[in-house]
Every structure is written in structure tokens, then in C-alpha cells.
N, C-alpha and C positions, 0 to 999 in steps of 0.2 A: 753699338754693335749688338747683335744677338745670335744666341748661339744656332748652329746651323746641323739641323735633325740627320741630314744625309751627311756631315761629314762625323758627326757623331759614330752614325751606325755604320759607316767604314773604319773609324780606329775599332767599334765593336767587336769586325768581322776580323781584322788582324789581332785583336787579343783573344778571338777565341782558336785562332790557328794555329797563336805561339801558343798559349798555355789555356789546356781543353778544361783544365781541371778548375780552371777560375771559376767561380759564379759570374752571372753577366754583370752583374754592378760592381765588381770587385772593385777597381781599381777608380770610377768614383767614388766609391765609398770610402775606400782607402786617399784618396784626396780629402773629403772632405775632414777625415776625422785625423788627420795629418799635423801633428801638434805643434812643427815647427824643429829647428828655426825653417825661415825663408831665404831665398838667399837674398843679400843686402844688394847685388852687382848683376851684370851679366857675366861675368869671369868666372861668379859662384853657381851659375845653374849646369853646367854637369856634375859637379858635385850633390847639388839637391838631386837629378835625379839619378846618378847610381843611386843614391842612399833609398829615393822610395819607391823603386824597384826589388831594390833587394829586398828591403821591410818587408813588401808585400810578399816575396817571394816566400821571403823565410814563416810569414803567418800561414802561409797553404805547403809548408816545407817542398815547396818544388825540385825538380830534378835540373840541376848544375847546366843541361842543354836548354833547359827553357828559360830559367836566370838569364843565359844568355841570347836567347830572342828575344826576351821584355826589352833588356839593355840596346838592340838596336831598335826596336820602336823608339825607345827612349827620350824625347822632348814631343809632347804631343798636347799639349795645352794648347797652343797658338793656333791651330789648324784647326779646332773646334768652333770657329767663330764664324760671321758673316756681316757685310755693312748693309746697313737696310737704301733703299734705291736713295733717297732724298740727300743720304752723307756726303759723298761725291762731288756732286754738284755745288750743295752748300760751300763747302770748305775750298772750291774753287772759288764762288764769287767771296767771300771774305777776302781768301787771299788778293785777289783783284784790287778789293778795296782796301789793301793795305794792313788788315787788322793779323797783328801774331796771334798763331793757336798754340794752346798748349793740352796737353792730354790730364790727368790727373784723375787718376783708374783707381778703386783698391782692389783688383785683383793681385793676385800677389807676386804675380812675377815682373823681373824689370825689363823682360826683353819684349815691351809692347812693341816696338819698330817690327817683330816676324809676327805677330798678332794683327797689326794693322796691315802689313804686305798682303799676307794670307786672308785678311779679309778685304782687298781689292784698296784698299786707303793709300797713299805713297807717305809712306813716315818722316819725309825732309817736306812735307807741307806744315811740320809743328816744329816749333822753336824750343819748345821743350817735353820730354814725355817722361811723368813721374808717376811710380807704382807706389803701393803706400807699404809696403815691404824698404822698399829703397829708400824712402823716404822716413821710414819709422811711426809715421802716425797713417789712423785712418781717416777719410773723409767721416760722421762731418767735424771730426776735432778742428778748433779753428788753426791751428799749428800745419794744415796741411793746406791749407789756402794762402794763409802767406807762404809758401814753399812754391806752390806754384805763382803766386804773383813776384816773389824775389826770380824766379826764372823767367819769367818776360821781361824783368826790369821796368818794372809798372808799381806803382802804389796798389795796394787793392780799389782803391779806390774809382780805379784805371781799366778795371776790368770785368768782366762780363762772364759769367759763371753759369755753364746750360748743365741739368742734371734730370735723371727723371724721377729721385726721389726727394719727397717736399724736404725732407729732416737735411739736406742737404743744401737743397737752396736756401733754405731759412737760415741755415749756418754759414752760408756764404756773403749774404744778403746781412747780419750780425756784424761783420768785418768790411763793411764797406762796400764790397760786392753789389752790381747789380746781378740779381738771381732770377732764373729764370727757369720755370720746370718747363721740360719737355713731359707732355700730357699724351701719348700717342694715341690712348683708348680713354682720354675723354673722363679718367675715372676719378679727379681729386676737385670737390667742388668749393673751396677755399677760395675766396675774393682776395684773401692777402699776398698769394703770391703772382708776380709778372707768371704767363703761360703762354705757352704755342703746343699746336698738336701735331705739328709735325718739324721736320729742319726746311722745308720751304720757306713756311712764314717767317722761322726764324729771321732770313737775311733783310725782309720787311723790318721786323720787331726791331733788329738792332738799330736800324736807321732814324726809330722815332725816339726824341727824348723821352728820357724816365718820368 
């Protein structure tokens, strides 16, 4: 997925009509430097986010009626995304042929199933969807790949791990893993790791042995 510029600059337009007093980056920047915790659950993210609405509200001491329009924006991570054309498609013909998918994100929230709605994916196409929030490790700690291969019920050894970052496949590819970067602009010139440039080739790639 990648993040999607028009639905960005629509939560933009809604956070500068709840609250004018923001600066326009307020509230990623207040993401980004968000120190935690995460929530571990889906049960725990309206809890996460009264808590980093308020936060924010109380660093720009906002007035009590705009606390309360931040609070119904309130879950807006998920709706910032987009699938690129090739995802779709891909992830039907695997399912076709049989193979479980599993998600294994570190973004930090666990409620990848409205992430992936909202970016056009259907979430009962994966057998399992792990945030590293939920999980407690980040990719590429190897503790987060046997996490997702214990949730397919696969060996790692069983399984086939697409990433677009090399420190990623290399550490998937370390546990057994066949690794494989998605390369989409062509930019990492390393012989050592398996690659494809887009999710077409991929369903080719997977068909030939290692």
C-alpha cells in the first residue's frame, strides 16, 4: 500500500475546520513523535486515540468544543492509504492457487482489516493480519517472522516473505524464508537478493523454484 496524497489532503481540510488554531502538520507530527504506548489490540484503539487527541489538544490548549470535534474525527490512520493497481489482482490469483497470505506490517496499529477495506483489499483474503504493535516486535527482528509463520501454521521454511525493504528480506531470508524485495523503482542493485518490480511478476516468480 502507499499512502494516498487526496485522502491525506481531505483529513487536512477536516482538521483545519475542527481546529483553525492547528498548524497544518500538527497532528502528523504529533503522530510521529508519539511516544507510546500503542495499543496491543483492536479493543485498545479508542483508548489510543482519545488519549492523542487530547495530548494534542492540551499542547495548543484548545477550547473544550474543538477537543470535541478532534474526538469525532477520531480513528483516521486507516483511510490515509491506497493499493497500488497490481495488489488486487495478485492476491487473487495466489488465492486461486491455494497459497495463505498473511499481512505482517509494522505500522502500529492492529486494526489492519479497516486499512486494507479502505484501501480497496478485502481482509478475509489473509489468514492472518499481524501489526508489530500487537505483536511486540518489529520487522526485521527475526521474532516477528516466526510470528507470522506460527500464524499460517507453516515452518518458515514454508514460506515466502515479499518486502520492499532489502534489511527486511535479508532478515526473512536469515530464518528460512524465501525473500523476496519488491523493487518498484528499480532502485537496489544487490545480486543477493530474489526481486521483482512489481506484484505481476511476483505470481510468475513464485512458480519457479528457488
Amino acid at each position: 500500500m502507499k499512502v494516498d496524497p487526496a485522502a491525506v489532503a481531505a483529513l487536512e481540510a477536516r482538521l483545519a475546520a475542527a481546529a483553525p488554531a492547528l498548524p497544518p502538520s500538527a497532528a502528523a507530527d504529533h503522530w510521529a513523535a508519539w511516544p507510546g504506548p500503542w495499543p496491543r489490540s483492536v479493543d485498545d484503539e479508542p483508548a489510543f486515540w482519545r488519549a492523542f487527541w487530547g495530548q494534542l489538544a492540551a499542547r495548543y490548549t484548545l477550547a473544550d468544543a474543538t477537543v470535541v470535534a478532534l474526538l469525532e474525527i477520531g480513528a483516521f490512520y486507516h483511510t490515509c492509504f491506497t493499493s497500488f493497481p497490481d495488489a488486487a489482482p495478485c492476491l487473487r490469483v495466489l488465492r486461486a492457487r491455494g497459497l495463505r497470505l498473511a499481512v505482517l506490517t509494522n505500522f502500529e496499529l492492529p486494526s489492519i482489516d479497516q486499512t486494507l477495506r479502505n484501501a480497496g483489499l478485502n481482509p478475509a483474503w489473509f489468514t492472518a493480519l499481524l501489526s508489530s504493535a500487537a505483536i511486540g516486535v518489529y520487522k526485521p527482528n527475526p521474532s516477528a517472522y516466526f510470528a507470522a509463520a506460527a500464524a499460517l501454521a507453516l515452518d518458515p521454511g514454508q514460506c515466502a516473505f515479499v518486502d520492499d525493504l532489502p534489511e527486511n528480506v535479508t532478515a526473512a531470508c536469515a530464518i528460512g524464508m524465501r525473500g523476496i524485495l519488491l523493487d518498484r523503482e528499480c532502485a537496489h542493485t544487490s545480486s543477493a537478493i530474489e526481486r521483482v518490480n512489481d506484484l505481476f511478476s511476483l505470481v510468475d516468480q513464485l512458480a519457479r523454484p528457488q
